[in-house]
N, C-alpha and C positions, 0 to 999 in steps of 0.2 A: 472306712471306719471299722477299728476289730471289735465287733461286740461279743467275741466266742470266750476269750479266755481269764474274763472275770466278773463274777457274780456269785451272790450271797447264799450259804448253804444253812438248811434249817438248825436253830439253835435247841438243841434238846427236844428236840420233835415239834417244836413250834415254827408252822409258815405262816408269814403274814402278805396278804396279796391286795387286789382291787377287783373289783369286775368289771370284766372286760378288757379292751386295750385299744378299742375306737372310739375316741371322744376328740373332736375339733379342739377343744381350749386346750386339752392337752400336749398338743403342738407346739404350745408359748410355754409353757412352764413345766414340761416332764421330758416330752422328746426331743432332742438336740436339732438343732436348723437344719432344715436340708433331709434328712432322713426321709426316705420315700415311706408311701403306707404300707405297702408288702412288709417294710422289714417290721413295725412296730413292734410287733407279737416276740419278735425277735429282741428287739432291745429288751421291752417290759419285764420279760421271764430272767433279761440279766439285773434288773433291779430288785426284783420280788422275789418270793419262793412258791408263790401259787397264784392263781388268778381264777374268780369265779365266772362262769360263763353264763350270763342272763340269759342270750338269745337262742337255747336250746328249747327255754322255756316256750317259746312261739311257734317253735318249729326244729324237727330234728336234724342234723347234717346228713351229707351223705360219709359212710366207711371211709373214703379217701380224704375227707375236708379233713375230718378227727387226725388220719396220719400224717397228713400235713404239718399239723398243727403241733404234733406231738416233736417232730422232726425238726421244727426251729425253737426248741426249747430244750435246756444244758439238762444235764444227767439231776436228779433229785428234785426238778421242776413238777407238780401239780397241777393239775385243772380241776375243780371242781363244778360240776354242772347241775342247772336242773331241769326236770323232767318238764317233757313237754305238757304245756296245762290241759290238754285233752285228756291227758291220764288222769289226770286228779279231778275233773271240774265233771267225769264222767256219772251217769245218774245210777249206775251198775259198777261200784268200785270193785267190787267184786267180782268180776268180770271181764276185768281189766289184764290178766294175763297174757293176752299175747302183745297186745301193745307195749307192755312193759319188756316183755322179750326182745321185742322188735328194737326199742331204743337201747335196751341194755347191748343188745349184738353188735349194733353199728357203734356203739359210743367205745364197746372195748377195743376198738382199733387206735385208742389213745396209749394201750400198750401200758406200760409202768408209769406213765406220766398220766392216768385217769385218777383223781382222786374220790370224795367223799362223792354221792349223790342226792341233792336237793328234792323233796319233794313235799312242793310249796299249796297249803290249802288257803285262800285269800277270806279275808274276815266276812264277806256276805257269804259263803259256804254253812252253810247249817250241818254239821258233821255226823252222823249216827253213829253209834260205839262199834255195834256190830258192824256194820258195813265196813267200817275202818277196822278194825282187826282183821277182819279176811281178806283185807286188803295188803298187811302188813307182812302177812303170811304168803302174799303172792312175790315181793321184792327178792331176788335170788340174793344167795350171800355170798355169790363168787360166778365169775365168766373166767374161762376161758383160763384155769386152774389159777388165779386171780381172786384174794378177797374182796368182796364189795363192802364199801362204808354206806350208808345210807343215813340220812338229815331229813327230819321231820320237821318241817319248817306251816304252825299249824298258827291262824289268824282268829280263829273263831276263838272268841274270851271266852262264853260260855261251854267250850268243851276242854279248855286247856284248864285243869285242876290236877289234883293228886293222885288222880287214878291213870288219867294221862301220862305222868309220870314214870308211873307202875307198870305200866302198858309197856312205855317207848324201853323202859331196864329190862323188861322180858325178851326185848328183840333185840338187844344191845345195839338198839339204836340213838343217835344222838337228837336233840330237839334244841331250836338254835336259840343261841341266846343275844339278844339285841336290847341297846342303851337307848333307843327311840321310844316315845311316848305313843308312837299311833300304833303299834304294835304288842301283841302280849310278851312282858319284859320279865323273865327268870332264870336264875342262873343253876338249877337242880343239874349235876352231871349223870347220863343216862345212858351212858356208853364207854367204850375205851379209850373214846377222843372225843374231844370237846371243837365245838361251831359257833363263834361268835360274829356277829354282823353289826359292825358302830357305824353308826348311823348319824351322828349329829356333829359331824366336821361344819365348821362355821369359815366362809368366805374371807374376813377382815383379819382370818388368822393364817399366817403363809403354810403352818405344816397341818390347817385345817385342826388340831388338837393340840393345845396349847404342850409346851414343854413338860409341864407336872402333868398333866392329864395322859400324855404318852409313858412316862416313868411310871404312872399306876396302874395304865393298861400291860406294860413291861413286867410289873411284879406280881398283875392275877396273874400274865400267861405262863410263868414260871409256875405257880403254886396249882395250877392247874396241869401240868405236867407232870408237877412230884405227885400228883394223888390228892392234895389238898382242895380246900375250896373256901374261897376269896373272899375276905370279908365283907358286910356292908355291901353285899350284893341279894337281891332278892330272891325268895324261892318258893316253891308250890308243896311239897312234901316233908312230912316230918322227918323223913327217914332219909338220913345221909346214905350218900353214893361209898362203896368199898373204898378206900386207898389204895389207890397202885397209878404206877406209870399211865401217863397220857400223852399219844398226838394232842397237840390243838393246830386249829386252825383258824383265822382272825381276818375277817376284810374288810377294807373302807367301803361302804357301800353307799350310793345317794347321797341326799345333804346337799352341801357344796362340794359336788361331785371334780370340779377342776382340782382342789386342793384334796385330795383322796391317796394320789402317787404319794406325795411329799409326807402324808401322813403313815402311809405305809414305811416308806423307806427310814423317818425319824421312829419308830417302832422297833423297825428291822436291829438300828443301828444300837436304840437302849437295850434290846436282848442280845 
């Protein structure tokens, strides 16, 4: 099977991906029959143009699994990770320097194929302002002569408001924006690229997002590109984001996680 010499390149700085690329149901309806699991990673990255990595969250890899990984995936391919939750769930965020070193060195062995970095605070976290700012101030903005992106991906309602905002535009960092109801949902742009995480693919529907629902998601991530920003989406801040060019980046996440590919790739095909 040649899975090297064709797959989807990002449209106007727009990749759309899934997380991961080891899911059993996936077997029946995303990877072709027969296809061993080594290659998975290999086909997935020829259907998508990024793929977000959960399992870094639990635990870091080693230098060589990241080259690995980098190596069965085509030129302009993605990964976006997030940090291991010991760094974040730590009681001394600010403190947290070398650990973050530690993950940031082995992960930059993903080479030009490392994308955005997730760093996920889960909604029982009670957040302090201080403590997170000098926390923010420890995330490097480049390995390895190497820009870092950095995603603020924060749970706690009562800390995510307009100063939040304020905060994540000082570090031109992004804060993700997600269509799920159990999570804090807004769409304020706070960086040079935009992170959205949809979340509510529904089972009885094959590409998990019905056809119009993928055509609206196709024309925010356009207008989120040119600098714009999408209407009839929610926000925390009075104050609009600058106009200029944006990456985005978009992945099916959880839900009816079987149907998540097929929703990526009808995404892919409307941009």
């Amino acid at each position: 099977m040649d899975l090297l010499n064709d797959h989807p390149r990002p449209v106007d700085g727009i990749r759309v991906g899934i997380g991961g690329w080891t899911f059993a149901p996936w077997r029946d309806n995303f990877y072709p029959k027969g296809l061993v699991q080594r290659r998975e990673l290999e086909y997935a990255s020829r259907k998508l143009t990024a793929i977000e990595v959960n399992g870094t969250y639990y635990g870091a890899q080693k230098p060589a699994t990241y080259a690995k990984w980098a190596s069965e995936t085509p030129e302009g391919f993605v990964f976006s990770a997030k940090a291991p939750m010991r760094i974040m769930q730590s009681r001394a965020l600010a403190k947290t320097g070398p650990q973050i070193e530690d993950f940031v060195g082995g992960i930059a062995s993903l080479g030009d194929r490392l994308g955005p970095l997730v760093w996920q605070f889960d909604a029982n976290q009670k957040i302090q302002r201080e403590p997170f700012s000098e926390f923010l101030q420890l995330l490097p903005r480049e390995v390895e002569g190497r820009t870092l992106r950095h995603v603020l991906d924060v749970r706690d309602a009562a800390f995510v408001d307009a100063d939040y905002i304020a905060l994540a535009r000082r570090h031109n960092m992004a804060t993700v924006f997600t269509d799920s109801e159990e999570h804090p949902s807004f769409a304020d742009v706070t960086a040079d690229f935009v992170y959205a995480r949809l979340m509510c693919s529904q089972s009885d529907v094959p590409t998990g997002y019905t056809a119009q629902q993928l055509s609206n998601w196709a024309e925010r991530a356009h207008r989120w590109a040119d600098g714009q920003q999408p209407a009839k989406l929610p926000s925390l801040s009075p104050e609009p984001a600058p106009q200029r060019k944006r990456d985005v980046y978009i992945f099916f996440i959880s839900a009816a996680k079987e149907r998540n590919p097929a929703a990526a790739m009808g995404l892919i095909e409307r941009l």
